[in-house]
C-alpha positions in Angstrom: 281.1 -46.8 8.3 283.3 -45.5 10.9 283.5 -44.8 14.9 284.8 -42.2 17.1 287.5 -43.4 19.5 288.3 -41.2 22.9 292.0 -41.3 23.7 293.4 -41.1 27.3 294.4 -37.9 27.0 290.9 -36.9 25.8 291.6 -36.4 22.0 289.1 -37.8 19.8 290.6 -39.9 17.3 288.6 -40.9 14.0 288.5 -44.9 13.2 287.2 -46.1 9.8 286.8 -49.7 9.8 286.7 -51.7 6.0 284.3 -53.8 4.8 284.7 -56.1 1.7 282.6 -53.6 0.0 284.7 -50.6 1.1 288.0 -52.1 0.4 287.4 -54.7 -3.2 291.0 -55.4 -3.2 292.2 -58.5 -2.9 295.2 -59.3 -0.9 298.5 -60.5 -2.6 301.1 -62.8 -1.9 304.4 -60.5 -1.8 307.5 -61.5 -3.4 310.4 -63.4 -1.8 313.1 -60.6 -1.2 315.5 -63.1 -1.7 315.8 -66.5 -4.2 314.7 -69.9 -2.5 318.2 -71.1 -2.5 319.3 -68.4 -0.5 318.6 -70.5 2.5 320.5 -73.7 1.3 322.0 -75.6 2.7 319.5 -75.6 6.0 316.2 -75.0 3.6 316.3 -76.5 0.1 315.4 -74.2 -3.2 312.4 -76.8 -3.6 311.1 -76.2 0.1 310.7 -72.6 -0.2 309.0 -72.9 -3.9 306.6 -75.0 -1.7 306.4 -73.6 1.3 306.1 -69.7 -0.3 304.0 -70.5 -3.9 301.6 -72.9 -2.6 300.9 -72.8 1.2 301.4 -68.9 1.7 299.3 -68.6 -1.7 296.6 -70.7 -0.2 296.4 -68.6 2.8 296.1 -66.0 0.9 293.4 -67.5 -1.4 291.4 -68.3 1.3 291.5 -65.2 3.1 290.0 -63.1 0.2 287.5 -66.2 -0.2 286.1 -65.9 3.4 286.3 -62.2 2.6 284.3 -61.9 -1.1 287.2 -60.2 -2.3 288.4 -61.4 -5.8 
């Protein structure tokens, strides 16, 4: 599926927009570039495990949920 776009300047620009079906991957929760104590001593090690593992991971979860993706 995809749509044709006119730009200000009268170029025609060429859109494709995903569907679950067109796209199957499922998005990913990206590493930390850094370790979880890297914050301390104004965020604890334990809050960012939290904080990054399980509430960004359920985020994520539930956006490929509410998207069929696996």
């Amino acid at each position: 599926m995809g749509a044709s776009l006119l730009a200000a300047d009268g170029l025609k620009i060429q859109r494709k927009f995903h569907t679950p079906e067109d796209s199957p991957m499922a998005f990913t929760v990206p590493p930390l570039p850094y370790a979880f104590d890297a914050l301390e001593p104004y965020i604890d090690a334990k809050t960012m495990e939290i904080h990054h593992d399980k509430h960004h991971g359920a985020y994520v979860t539930n956006v490929n949920k509410s998207l069929g993706r696996p």
